[in-house]
N, C-alpha and C positions, 0 to 999 in steps of 0.2 A: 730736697727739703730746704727752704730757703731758716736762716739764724738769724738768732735776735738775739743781741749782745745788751745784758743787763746790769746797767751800775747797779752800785748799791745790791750787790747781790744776797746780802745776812741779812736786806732789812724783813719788815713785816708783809709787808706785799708780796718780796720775791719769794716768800717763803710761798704762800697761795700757788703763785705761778707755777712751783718745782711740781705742786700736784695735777695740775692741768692738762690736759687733753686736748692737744691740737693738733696741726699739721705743721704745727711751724719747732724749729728745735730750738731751745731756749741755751745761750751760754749765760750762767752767771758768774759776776767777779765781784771780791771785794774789794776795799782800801789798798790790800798788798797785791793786789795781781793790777788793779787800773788805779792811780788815783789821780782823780780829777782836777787838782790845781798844777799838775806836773807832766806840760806837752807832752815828753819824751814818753811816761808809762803811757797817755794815752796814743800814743803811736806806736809802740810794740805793742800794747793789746790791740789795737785794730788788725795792726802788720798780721799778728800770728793766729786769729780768729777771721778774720776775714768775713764780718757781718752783713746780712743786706738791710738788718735794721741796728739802730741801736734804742734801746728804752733808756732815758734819764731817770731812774731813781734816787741817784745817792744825790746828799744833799746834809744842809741840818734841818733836822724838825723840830722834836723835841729837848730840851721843854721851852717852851715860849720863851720863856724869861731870858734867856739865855741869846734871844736876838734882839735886845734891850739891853743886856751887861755885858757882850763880847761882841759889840759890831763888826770887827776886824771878821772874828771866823767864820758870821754870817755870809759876808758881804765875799771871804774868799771859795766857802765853799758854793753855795748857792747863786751866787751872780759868776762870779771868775771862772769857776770851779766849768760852769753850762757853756759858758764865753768857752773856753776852750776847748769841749766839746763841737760847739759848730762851728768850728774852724777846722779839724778833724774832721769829720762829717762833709764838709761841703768839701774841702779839699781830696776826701776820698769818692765823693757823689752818692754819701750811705745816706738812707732814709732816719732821720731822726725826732723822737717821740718822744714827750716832754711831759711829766707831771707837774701842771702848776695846780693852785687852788681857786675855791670859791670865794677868799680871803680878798683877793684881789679887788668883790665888788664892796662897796661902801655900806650895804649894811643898814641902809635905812629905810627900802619900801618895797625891795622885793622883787622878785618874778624877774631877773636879770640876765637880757639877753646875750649873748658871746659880743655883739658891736655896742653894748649898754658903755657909758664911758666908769673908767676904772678910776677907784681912789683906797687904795690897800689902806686898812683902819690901824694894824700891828706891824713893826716891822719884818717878824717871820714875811710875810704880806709883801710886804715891799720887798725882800730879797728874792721870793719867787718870779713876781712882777719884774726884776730886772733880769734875771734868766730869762723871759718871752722875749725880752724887748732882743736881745740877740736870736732866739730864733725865730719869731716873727721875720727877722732878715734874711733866713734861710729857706727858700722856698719848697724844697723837697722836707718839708717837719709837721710833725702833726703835737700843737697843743692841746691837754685836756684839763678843763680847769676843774679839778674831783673835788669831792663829798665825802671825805670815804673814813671808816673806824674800822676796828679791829671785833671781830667777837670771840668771847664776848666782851660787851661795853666795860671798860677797864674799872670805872668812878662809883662810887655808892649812890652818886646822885648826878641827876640830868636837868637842865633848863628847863622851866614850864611854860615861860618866856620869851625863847629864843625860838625863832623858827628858823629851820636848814633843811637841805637833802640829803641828810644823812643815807650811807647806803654800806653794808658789808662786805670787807674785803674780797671776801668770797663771792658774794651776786656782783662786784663790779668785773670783776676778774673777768666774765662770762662775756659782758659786755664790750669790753675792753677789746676782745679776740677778733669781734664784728669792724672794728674800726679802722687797726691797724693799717690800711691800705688809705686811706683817707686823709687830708691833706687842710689842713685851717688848725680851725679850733673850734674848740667844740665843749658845752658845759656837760659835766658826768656828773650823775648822781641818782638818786631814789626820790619817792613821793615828798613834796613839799610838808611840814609840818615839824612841829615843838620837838627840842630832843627828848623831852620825856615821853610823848606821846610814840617817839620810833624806838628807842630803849623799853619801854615797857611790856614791848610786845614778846618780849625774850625776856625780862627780867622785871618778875613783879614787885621783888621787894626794893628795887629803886625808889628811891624820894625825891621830893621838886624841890629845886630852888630855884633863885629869880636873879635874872641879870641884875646888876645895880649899875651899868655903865660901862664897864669890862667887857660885854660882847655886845654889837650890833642887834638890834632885835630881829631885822627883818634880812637874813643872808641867802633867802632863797631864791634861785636860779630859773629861769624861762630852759627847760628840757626839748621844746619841740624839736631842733634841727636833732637833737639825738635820738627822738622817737621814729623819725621817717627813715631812717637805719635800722633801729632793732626792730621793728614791725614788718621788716621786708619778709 
């Protein structure tokens, strides 16, 4: 049974994973077992797990603001933190799998392909985007740029606004299992449309409200190179 060694292994997603059904045997780590700005942990965690993949999760996410008022811890966990990652990775010849976002595209007209040219609108944005750019260098990596929420939708209220491809952790999860072996990048996500119109459908007493310039209106993604995969 081949392993896949997961950063960030307390976060929201790996939590998803722990429930999943595959062939493949998941190790998860957190902060104290790997931490990602610190070669040395992530060389005995590799040394002592011996992965034939590893999933990049851990990072900063939340909350936004926060990659606006501490660019420091941004810039070391999610750009440095990935940077030494595939140096690890290439130096051992492990397969490495990268969560970036849909953040990445600009936001203003839509249907955005994986080769579409990239201008991150937030810095969250920009520090994922500088994690690709190192493994874009590593050719044995698979980028996925997600869509992805927790359910249920955390907010009382959803954009009416805003279009995305929102998609749940859990249906991504599914998707995700198909890919693993696959090598570029690649956009993840669910049906193009408003987040109220995808929140609604689980949660009816959500209310609308409207961008005022704070999100791009148009963040939604061209999905085909991912559909000629999960259709197989």
């Amino acid at each position: 049974m081949k392993t896949i060694l997961v950063t960030g292994g307390d976060g929201r997603f790996s939590k998803i994973l722990r429930t999943l059904k595959s062939k493949y045997k998941f190790i998860f780590v957190n902060k104290k077992k790997l931490d990602i700005t610190n070669i040395n942990s992530i060389k005995k965690c590799i040394n002592k797990t011996k992965p034939n993949y590893v999933l990049h999760l851990a990072g900063l996410s939340r909350p936004m603001s926060l990659h606006e008022t501490d660019i420091n811890k941004s810039i070391n966990l999610n750009i440095i933190g990935t940077c030494n990652l595939v140096n690890k990775c290439n130096e051992k010849k492990i397969k490495l799998i990268y969560f970036s976002t849909s953040y990445v595209y600009p936001g203003t007209k839509g249907s955005y392909k994986e080769t579409s040219p990239l201008l991150p609108w937030n810095n969250y944005a920009w520090s994922k985007l500088g994690g690709e750019c190192a493994v874009q260098m590593y050719k044995n990596s698979l980028i996925l740029r997600v869509c992805m929420t927790e359910k249920p939708f955390i907010h009382k209220s959803a954009y009416a606004n805003v279009k995305m491809n929102f998609i749940y952790h859990s249906d991504l999860a599914k998707i995700f299992i198909k890919l693993i072996n696959k090598n570029g990048v690649y956009n993840l996500g669910g049906k193009s449309q408003t987040v109220y119109d995808f929140v609604k459908k689980e949660n009816k007493s959500v209310s609308k409200k409207y961008s005022k310039g704070e999100f791009p209106l148009d963040q939604t993604m061209n999905l085909n190179k991912l559909k000629k995969i999960i259709n197989k």
